[in-house]
MARTIZA-31677 format. One record per residue: residue number from 0; chain; x, y, z of N, C-alpha, C, O in turn. Coordinates in Angstrom, 1 decimal. Last residue first. Layout:
! MARTIZA-31677
(NUM, "A", (X, Y, Z), (X, Y, Z), (X, Y, Z), (X, Y, Z));
...
//
This chain:
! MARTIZA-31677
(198, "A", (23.5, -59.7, 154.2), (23.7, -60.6, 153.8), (23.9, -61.6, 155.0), (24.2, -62.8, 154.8));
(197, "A", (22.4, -56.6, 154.9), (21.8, -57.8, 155.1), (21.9, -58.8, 154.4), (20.9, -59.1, 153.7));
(196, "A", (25.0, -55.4, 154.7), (24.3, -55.3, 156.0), (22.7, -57.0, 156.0), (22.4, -57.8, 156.8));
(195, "A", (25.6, -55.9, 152.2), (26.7, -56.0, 153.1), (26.0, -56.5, 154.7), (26.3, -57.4, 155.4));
(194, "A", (23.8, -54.3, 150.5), (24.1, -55.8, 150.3), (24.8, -56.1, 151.8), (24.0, -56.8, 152.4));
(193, "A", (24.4, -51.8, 151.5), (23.1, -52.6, 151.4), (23.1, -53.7, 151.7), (22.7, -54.2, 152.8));
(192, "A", (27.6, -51.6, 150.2), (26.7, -51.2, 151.6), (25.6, -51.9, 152.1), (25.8, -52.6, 153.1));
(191, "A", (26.4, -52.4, 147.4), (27.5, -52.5, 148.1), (27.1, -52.7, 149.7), (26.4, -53.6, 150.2));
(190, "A", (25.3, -50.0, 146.9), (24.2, -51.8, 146.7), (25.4, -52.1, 147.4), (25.1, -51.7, 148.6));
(189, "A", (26.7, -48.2, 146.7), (25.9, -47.6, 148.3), (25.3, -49.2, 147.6), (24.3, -49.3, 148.3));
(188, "A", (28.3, -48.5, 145.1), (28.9, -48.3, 145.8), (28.2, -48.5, 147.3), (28.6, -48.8, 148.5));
(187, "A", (27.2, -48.5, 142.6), (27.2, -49.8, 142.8), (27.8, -50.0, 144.4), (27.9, -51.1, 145.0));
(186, "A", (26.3, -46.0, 141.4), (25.5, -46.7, 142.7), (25.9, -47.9, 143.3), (25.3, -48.4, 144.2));
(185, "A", (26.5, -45.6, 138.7), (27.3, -45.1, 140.2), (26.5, -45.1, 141.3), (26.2, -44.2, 142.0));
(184, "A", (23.8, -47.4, 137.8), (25.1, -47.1, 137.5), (25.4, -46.0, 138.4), (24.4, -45.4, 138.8));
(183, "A", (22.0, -49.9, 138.6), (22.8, -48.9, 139.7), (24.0, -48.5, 138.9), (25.1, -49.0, 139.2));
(182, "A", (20.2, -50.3, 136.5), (21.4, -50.8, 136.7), (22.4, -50.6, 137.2), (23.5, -50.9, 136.8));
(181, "A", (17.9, -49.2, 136.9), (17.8, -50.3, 137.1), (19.2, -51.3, 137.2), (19.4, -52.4, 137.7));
(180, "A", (18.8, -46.3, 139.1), (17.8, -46.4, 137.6), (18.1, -48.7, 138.0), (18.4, -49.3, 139.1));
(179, "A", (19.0, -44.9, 142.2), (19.6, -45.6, 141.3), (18.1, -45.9, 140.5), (16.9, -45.9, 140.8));
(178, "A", (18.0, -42.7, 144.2), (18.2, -42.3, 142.6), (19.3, -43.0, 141.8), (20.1, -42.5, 141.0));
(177, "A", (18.1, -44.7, 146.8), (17.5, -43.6, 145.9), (18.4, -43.2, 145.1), (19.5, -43.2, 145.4));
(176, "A", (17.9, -48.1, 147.2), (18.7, -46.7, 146.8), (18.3, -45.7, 146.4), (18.0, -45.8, 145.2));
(175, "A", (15.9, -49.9, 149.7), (15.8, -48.7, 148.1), (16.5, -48.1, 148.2), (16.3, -47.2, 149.0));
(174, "A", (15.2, -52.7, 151.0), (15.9, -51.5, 150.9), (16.0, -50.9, 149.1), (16.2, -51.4, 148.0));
(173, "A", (13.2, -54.9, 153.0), (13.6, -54.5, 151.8), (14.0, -52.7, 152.1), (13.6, -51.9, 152.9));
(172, "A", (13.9, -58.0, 154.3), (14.2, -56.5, 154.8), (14.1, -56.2, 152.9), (14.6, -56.8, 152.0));
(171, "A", (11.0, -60.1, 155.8), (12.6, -59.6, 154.9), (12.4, -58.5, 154.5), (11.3, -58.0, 154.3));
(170, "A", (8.9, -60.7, 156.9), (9.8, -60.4, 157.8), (11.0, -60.0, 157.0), (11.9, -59.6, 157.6));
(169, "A", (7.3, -60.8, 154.5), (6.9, -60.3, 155.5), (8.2, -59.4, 156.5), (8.4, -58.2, 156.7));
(168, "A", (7.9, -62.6, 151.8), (8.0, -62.6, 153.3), (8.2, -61.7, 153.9), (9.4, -61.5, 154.2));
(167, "A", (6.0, -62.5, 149.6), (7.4, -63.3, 149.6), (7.5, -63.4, 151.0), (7.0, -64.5, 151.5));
(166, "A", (3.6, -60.8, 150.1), (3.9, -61.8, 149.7), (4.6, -62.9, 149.7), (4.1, -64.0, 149.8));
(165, "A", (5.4, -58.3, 151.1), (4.2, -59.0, 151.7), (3.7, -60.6, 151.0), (3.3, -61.4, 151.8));
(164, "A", (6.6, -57.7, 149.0), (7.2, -58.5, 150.0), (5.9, -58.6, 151.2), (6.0, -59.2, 152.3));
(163, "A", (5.2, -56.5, 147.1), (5.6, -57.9, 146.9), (5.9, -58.9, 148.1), (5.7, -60.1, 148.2));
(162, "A", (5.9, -54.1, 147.9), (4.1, -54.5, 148.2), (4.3, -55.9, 148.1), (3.6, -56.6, 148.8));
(161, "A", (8.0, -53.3, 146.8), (7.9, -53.6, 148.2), (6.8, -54.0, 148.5), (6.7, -54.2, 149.7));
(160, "A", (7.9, -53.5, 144.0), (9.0, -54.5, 145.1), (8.2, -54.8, 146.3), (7.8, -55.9, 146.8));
(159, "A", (5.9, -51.6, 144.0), (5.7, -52.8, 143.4), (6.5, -53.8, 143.8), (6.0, -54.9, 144.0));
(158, "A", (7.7, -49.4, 144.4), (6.5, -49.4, 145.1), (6.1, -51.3, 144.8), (6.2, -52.1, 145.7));
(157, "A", (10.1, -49.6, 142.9), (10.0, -49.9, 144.0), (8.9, -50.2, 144.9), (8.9, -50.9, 145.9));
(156, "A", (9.8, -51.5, 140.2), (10.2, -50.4, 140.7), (9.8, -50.6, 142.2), (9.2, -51.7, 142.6));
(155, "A", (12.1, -53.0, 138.0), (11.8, -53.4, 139.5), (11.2, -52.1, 140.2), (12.0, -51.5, 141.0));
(154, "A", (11.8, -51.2, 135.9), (11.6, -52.7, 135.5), (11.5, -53.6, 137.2), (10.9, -54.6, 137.4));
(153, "A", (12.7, -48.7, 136.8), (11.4, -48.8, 135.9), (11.0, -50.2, 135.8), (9.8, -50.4, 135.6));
(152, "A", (14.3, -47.3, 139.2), (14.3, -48.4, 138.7), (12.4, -48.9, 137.9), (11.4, -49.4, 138.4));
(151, "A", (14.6, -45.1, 141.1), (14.7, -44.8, 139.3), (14.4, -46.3, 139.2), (13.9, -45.7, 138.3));
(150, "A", (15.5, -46.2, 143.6), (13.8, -45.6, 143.5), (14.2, -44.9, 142.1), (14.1, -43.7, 142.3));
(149, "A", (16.5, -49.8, 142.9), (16.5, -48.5, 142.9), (15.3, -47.7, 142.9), (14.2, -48.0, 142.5));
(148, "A", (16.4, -52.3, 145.6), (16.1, -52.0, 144.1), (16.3, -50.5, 144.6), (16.3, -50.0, 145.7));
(147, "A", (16.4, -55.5, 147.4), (17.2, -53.9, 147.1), (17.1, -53.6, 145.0), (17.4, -54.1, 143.9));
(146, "A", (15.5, -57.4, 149.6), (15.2, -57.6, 148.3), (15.7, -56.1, 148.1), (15.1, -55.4, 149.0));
(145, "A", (16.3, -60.6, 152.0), (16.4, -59.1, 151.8), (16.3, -58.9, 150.1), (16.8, -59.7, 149.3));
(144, "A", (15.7, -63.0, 152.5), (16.0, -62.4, 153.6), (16.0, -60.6, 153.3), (15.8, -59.6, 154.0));
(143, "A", (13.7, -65.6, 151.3), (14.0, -64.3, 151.1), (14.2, -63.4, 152.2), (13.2, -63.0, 152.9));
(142, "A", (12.5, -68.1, 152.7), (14.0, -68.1, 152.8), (14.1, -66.5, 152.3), (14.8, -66.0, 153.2));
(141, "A", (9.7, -67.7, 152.0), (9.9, -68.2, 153.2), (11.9, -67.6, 153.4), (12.3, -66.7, 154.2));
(140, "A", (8.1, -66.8, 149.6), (9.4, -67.2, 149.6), (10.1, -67.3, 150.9), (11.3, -66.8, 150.8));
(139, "A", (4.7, -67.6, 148.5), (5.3, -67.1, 149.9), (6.9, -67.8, 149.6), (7.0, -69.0, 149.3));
(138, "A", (3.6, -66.4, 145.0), (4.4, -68.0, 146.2), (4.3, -67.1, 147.2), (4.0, -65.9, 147.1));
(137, "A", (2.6, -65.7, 142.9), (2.2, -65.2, 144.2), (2.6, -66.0, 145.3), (2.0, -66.1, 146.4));
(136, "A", (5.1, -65.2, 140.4), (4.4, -66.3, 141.0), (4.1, -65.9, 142.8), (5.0, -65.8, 143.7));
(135, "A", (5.6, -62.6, 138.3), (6.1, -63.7, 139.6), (5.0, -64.3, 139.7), (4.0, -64.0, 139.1));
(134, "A", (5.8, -61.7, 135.2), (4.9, -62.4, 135.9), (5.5, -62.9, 137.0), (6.3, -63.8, 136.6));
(133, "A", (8.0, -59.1, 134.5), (7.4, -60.2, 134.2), (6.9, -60.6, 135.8), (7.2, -60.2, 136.9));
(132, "A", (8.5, -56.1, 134.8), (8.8, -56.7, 133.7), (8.5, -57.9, 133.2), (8.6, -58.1, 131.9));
(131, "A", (8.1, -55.5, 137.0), (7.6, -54.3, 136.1), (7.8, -55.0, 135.0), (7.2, -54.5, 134.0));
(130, "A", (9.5, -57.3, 138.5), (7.8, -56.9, 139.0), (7.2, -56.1, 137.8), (6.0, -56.1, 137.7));
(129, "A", (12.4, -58.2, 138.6), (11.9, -57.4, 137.7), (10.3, -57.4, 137.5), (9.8, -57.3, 136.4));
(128, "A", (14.3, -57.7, 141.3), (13.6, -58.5, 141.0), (13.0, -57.6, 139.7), (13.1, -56.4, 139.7));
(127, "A", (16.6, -55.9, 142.5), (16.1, -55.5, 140.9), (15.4, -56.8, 140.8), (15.8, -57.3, 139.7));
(126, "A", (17.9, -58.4, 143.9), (18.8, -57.5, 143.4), (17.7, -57.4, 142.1), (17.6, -58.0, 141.1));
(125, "A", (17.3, -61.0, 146.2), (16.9, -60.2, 145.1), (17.1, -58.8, 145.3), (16.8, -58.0, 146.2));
(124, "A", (18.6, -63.6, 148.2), (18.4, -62.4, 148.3), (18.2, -62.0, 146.9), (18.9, -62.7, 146.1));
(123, "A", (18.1, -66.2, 150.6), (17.8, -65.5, 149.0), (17.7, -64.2, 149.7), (17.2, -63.7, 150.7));
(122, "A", (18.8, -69.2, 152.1), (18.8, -67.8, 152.3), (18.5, -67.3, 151.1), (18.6, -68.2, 150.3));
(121, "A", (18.8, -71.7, 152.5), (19.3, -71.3, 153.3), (19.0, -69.9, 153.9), (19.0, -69.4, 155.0));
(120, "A", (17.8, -74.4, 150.1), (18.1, -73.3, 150.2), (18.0, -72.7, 152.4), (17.3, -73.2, 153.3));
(119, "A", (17.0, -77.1, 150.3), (17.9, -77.1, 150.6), (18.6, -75.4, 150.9), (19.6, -75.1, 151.7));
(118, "A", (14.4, -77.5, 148.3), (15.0, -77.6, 149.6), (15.6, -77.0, 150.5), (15.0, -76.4, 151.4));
(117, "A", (13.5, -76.4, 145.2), (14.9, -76.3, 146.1), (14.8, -76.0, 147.6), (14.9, -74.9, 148.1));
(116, "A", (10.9, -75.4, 144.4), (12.0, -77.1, 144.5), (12.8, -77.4, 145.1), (12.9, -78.6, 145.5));
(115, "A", (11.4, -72.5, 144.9), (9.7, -73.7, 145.0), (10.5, -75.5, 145.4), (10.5, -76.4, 146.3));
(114, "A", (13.6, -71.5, 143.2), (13.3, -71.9, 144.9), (12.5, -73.0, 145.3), (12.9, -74.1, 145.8));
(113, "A", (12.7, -71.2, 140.9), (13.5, -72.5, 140.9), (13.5, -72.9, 142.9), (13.4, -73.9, 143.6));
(112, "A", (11.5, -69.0, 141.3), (11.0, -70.3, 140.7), (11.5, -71.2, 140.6), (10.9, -72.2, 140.4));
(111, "A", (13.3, -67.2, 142.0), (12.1, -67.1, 142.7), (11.6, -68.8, 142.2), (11.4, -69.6, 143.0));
(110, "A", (15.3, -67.4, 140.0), (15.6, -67.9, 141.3), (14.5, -67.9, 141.9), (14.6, -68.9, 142.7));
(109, "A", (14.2, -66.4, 138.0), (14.7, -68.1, 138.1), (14.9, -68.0, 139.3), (14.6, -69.1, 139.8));
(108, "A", (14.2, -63.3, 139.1), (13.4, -64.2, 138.5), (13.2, -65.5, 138.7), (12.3, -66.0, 139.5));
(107, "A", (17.3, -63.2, 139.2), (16.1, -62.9, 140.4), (15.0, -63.6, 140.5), (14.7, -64.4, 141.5));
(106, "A", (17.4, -62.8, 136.7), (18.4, -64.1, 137.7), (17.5, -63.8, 139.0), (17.2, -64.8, 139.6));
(105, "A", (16.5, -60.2, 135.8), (16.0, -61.6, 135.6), (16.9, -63.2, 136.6), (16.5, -64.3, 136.9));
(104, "A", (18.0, -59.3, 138.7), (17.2, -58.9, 137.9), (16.7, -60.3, 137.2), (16.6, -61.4, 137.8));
(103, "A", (20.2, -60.9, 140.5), (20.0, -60.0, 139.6), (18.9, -59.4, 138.8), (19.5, -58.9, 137.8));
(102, "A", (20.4, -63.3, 143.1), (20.0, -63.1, 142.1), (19.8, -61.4, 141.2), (18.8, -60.9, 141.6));
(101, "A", (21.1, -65.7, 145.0), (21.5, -64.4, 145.4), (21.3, -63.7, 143.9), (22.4, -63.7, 143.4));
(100, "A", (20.8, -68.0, 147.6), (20.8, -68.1, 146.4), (20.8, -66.5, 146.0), (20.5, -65.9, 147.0));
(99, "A", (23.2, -70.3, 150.1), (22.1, -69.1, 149.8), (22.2, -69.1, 147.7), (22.9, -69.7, 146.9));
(98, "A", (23.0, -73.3, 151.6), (23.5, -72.4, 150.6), (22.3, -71.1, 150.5), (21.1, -71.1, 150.7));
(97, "A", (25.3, -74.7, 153.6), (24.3, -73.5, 153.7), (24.6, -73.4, 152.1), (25.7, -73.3, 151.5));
(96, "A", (27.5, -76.9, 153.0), (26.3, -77.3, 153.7), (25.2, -76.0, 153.8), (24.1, -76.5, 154.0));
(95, "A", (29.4, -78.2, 150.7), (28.7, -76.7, 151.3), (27.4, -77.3, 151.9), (26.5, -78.0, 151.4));
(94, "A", (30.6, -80.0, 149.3), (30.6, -80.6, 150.9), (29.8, -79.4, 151.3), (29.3, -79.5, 152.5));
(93, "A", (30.4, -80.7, 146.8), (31.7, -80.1, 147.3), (31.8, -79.6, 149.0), (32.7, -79.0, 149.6));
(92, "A", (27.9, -80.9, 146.4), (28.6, -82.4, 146.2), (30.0, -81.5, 146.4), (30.9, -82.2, 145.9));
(91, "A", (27.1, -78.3, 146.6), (26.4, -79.7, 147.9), (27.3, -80.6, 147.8), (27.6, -81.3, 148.8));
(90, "A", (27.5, -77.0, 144.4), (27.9, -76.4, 146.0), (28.0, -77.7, 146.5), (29.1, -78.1, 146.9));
(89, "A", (26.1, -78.7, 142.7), (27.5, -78.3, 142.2), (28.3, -78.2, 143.8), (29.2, -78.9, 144.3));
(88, "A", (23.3, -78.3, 143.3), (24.0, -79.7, 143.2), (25.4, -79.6, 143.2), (26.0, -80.5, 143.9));
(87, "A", (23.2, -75.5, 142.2), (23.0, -75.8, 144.1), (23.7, -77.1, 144.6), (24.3, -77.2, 145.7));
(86, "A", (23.5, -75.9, 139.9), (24.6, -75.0, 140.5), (24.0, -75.3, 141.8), (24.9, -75.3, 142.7));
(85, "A", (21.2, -77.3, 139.4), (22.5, -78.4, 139.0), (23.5, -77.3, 139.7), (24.4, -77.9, 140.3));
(84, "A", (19.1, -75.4, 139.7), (19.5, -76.5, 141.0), (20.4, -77.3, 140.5), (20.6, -78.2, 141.3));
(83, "A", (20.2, -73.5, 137.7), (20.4, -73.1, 139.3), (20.3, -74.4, 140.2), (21.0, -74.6, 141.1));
(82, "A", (19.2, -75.1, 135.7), (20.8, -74.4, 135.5), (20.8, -74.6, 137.2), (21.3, -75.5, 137.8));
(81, "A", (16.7, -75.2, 136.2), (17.6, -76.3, 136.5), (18.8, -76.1, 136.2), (19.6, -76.9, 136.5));
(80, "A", (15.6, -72.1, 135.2), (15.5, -73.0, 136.6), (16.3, -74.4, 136.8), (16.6, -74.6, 138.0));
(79, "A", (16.7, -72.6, 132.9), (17.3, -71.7, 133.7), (17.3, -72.0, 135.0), (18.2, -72.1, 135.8));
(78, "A", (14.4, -74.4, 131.5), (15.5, -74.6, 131.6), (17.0, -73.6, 132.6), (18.1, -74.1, 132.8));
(77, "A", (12.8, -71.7, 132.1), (12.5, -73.0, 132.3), (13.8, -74.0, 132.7), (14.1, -74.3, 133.8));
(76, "A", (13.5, -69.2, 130.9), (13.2, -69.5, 132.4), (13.0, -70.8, 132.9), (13.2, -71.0, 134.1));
(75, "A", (13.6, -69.2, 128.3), (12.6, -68.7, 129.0), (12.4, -68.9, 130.6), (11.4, -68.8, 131.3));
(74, "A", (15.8, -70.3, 127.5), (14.6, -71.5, 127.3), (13.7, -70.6, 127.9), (12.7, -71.2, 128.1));
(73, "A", (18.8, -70.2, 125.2), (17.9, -69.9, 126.2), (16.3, -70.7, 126.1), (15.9, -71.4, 125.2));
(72, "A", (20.4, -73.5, 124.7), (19.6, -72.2, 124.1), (18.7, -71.6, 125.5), (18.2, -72.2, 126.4));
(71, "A", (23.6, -75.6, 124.5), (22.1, -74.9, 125.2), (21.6, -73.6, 124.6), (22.4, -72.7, 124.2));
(70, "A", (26.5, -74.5, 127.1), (25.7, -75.1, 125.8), (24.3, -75.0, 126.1), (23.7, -74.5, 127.1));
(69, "A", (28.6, -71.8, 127.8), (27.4, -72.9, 128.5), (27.1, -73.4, 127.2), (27.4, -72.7, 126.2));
(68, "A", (30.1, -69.5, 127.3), (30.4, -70.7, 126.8), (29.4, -72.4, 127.4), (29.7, -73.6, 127.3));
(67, "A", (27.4, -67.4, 126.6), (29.0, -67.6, 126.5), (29.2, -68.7, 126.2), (28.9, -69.2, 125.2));
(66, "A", (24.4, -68.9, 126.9), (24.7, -67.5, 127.2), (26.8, -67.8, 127.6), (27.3, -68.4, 128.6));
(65, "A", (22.8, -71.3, 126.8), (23.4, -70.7, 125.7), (23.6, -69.4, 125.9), (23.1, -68.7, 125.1));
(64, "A", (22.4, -71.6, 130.6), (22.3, -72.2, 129.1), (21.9, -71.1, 128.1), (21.1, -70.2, 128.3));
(63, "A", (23.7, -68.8, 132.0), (22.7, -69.9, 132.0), (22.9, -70.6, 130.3), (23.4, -70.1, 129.2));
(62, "A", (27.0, -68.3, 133.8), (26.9, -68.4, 132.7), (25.2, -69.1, 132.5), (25.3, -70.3, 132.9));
(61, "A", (27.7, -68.3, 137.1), (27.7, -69.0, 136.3), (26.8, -68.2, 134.8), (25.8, -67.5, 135.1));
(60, "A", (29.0, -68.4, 140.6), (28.1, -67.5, 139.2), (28.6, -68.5, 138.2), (29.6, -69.2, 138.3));
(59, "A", (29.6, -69.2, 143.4), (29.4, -69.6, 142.3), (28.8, -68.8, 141.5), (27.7, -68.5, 142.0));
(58, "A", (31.6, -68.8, 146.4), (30.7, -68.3, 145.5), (30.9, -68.6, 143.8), (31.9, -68.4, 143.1));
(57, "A", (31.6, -69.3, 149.6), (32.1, -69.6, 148.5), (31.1, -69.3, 147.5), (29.9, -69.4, 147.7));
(56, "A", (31.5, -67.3, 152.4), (30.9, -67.8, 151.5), (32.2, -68.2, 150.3), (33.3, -67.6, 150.0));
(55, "A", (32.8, -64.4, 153.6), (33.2, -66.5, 154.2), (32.5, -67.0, 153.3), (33.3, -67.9, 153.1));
(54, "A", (32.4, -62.0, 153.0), (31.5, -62.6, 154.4), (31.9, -64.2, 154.4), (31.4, -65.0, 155.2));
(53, "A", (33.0, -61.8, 151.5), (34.1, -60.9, 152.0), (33.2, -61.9, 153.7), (33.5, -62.2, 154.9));
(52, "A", (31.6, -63.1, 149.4), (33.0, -63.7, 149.4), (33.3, -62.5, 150.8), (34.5, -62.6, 150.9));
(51, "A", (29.7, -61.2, 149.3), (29.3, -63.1, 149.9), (30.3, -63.2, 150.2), (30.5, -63.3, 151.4));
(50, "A", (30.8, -59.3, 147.9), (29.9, -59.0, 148.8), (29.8, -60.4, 150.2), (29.9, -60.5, 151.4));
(49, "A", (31.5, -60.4, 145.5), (32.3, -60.1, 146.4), (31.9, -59.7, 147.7), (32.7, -59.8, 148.6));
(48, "A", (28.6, -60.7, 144.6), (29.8, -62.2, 144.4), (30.8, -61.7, 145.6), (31.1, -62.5, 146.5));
(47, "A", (27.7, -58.5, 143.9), (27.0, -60.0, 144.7), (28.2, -60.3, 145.3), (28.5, -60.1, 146.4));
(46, "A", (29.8, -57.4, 142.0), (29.3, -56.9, 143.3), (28.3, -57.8, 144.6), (28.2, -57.7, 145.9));
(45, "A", (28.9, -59.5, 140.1), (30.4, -59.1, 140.6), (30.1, -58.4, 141.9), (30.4, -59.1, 142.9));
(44, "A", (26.4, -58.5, 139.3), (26.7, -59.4, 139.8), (28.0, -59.5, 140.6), (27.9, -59.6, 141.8));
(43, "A", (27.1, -55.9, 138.6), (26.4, -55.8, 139.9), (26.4, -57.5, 140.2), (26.5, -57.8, 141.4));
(42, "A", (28.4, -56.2, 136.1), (29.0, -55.8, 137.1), (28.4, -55.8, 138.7), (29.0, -55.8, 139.8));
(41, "A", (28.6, -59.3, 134.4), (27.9, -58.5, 135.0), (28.2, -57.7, 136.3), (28.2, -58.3, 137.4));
(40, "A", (29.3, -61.8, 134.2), (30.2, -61.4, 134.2), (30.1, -59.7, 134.2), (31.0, -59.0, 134.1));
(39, "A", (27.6, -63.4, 133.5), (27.8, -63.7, 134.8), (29.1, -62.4, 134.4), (30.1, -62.9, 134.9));
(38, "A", (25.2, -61.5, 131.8), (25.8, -62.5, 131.6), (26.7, -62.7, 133.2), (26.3, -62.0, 134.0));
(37, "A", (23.3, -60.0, 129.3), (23.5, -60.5, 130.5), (24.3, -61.5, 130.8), (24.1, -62.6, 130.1));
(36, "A", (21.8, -58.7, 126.7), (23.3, -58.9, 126.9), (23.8, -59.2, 128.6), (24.7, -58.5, 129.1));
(35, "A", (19.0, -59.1, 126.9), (19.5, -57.9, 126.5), (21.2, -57.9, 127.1), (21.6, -57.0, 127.8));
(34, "A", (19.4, -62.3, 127.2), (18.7, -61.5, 125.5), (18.8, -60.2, 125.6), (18.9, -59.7, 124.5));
(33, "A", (19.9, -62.7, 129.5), (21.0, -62.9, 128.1), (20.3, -62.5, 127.1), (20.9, -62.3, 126.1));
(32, "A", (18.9, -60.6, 131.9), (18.5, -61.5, 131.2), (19.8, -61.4, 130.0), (20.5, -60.4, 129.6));
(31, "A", (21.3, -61.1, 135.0), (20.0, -60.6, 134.5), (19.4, -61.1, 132.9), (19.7, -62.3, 132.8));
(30, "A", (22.6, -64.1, 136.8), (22.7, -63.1, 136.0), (21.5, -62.4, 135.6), (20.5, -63.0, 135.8));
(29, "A", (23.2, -65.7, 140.1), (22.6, -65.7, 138.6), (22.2, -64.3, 138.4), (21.7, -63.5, 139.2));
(28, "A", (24.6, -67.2, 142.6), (25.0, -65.9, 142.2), (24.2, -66.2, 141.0), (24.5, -67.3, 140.7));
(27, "A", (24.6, -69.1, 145.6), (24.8, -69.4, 143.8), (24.0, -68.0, 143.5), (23.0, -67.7, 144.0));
(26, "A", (27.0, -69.4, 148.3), (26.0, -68.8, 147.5), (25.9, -69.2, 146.1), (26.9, -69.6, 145.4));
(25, "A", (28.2, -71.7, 150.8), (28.2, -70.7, 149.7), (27.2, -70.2, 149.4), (26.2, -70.5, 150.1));
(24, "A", (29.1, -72.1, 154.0), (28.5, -71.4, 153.5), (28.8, -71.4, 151.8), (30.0, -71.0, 151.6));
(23, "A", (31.4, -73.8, 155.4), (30.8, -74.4, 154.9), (29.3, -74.0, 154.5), (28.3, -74.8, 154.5));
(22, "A", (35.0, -71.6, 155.2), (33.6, -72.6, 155.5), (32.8, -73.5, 154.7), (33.1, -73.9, 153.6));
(21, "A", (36.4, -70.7, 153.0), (37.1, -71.5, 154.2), (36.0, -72.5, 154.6), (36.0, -73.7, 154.4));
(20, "A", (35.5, -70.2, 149.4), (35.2, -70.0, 150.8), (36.3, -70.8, 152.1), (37.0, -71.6, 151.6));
(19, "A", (36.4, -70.4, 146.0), (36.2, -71.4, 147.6), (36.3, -70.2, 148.9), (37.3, -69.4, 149.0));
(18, "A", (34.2, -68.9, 143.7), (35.6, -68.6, 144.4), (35.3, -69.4, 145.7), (34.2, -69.2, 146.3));
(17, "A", (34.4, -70.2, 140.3), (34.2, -70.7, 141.8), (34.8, -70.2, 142.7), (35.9, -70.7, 142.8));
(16, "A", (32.1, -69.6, 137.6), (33.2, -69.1, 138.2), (33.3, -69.6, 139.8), (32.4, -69.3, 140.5));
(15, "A", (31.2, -72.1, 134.9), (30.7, -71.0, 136.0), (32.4, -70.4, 136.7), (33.5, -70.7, 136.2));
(14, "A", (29.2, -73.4, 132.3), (30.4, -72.8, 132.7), (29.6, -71.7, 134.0), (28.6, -71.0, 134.1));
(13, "A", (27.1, -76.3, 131.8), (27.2, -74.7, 132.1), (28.7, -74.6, 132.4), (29.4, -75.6, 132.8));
(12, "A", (26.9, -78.9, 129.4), (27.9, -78.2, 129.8), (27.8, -76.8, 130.3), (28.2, -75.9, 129.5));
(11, "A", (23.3, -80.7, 130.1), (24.3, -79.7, 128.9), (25.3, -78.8, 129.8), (24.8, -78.0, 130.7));
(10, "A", (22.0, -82.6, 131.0), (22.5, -83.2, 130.4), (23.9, -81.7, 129.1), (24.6, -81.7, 128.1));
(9, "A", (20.8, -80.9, 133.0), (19.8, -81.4, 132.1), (20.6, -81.9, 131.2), (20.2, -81.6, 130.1));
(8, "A", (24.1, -79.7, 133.9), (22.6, -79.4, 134.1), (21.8, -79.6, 132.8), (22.0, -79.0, 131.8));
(7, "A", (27.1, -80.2, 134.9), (26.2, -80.3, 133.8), (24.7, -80.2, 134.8), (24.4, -80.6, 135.9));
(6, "A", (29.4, -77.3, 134.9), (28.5, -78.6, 135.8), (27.6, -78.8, 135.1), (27.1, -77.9, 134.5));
(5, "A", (33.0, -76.1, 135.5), (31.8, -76.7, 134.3), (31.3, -77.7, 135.2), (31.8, -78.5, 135.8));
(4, "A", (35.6, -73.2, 136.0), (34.8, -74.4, 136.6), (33.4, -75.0, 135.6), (32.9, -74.1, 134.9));
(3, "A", (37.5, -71.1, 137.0), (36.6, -71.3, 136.3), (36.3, -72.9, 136.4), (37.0, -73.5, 137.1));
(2, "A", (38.1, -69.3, 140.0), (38.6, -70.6, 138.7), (37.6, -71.0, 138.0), (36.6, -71.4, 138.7));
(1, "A", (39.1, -67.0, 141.9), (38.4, -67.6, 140.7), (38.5, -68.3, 140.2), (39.4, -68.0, 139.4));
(0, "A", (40.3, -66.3, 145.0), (40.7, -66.4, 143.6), (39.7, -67.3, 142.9), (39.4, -68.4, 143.4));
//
């Protein structure tokens, strides 16, 4: 069950959703972008979220600065990246000892960049990284265990995903739904599946 929940990052109120786990796994869950109406409340997020949750994980999504009730203006990714390590801070100071980080499309994004800093990560997975849509950073992402995009997907597409992961890591599994577009609509069934196997 979910409860809503508030952590400050950079001194400004995010709102998030917390469902507790038994163990001592969670994940921090982030959204696609808030300027074309993104938000934790996003159905393929939801689909993250339950995905972790069915596997023992506690799971955090959250709202980034000025998207619902968080305070704050979007910042381009900047300030988004410390949304995620005050939501990593959030997990840690409630005793979670694994965390994974588990990202959507633009939330994919921050999470690639916010990793760099973040220690402490355990695991990442990317949902629709967006390659077609903005600049990654040629990092090696050591912890990326698995990256799932659609072969319709124009903003992650796939050839471009997967050539990535030579980059990011080598050894993580990448998977393509065929004939999901960017926002697996009736697809959310077989990311589902996907997700399941290499979470």
């Amino acid at each position: 069950m979910e409860e809503r929940i508030t952590f400050l990052s950079d001194g400004l109120e995010i709102e998030g959703l917390l469902d507790a786990g038994d163990g001592d796994k969670g994940v921090v869950i982030t959204h696609p972008h808030p300027l074309y109406g993104g938000d934790m409340y996003n159905y393929v997020v939801e689909t993250i979220a339950k995905v972790y949750k069915s596997k023992g994980y506690t799971t955090l999504r959250f709202n980034f600065r000025g998207v619902g009730g968080s305070q704050g203006n979007h910042d381009k990714g900047a300030g988004e990246q410390k949304d995620v390590l005050a939501a990593i801070s959030f997990l840690e100071d409630r005793g979670i000892k694994e965390i994974d980080l588990a990202g959507y499309s633009y939330g994919a994004w921050v999470n690639a960049m916010a990793v760099l800093s973040a220690g402490s990560i355990d695991g990442m997975v990317m949902v629709s990284p967006p390659v077609g849509f903005v600049e990654f950073d040629k990092k090696p992402l050591p912890k990326l265990k698995l990256v799932v995009t659609g072969s319709n997907d124009d903003i992650a597409p796939a050839v471009k995903s997967e050539q990535m992961m030579t980059v990011w890591n080598p050894k993580g599994k990448f998977k393509m739904i065929k004939g999901a577009d960017h926002f697996f609509s009736g697809f959310t069934g077989k990311l589902e599946k996907v997700l399941a196997s290499g979470v």
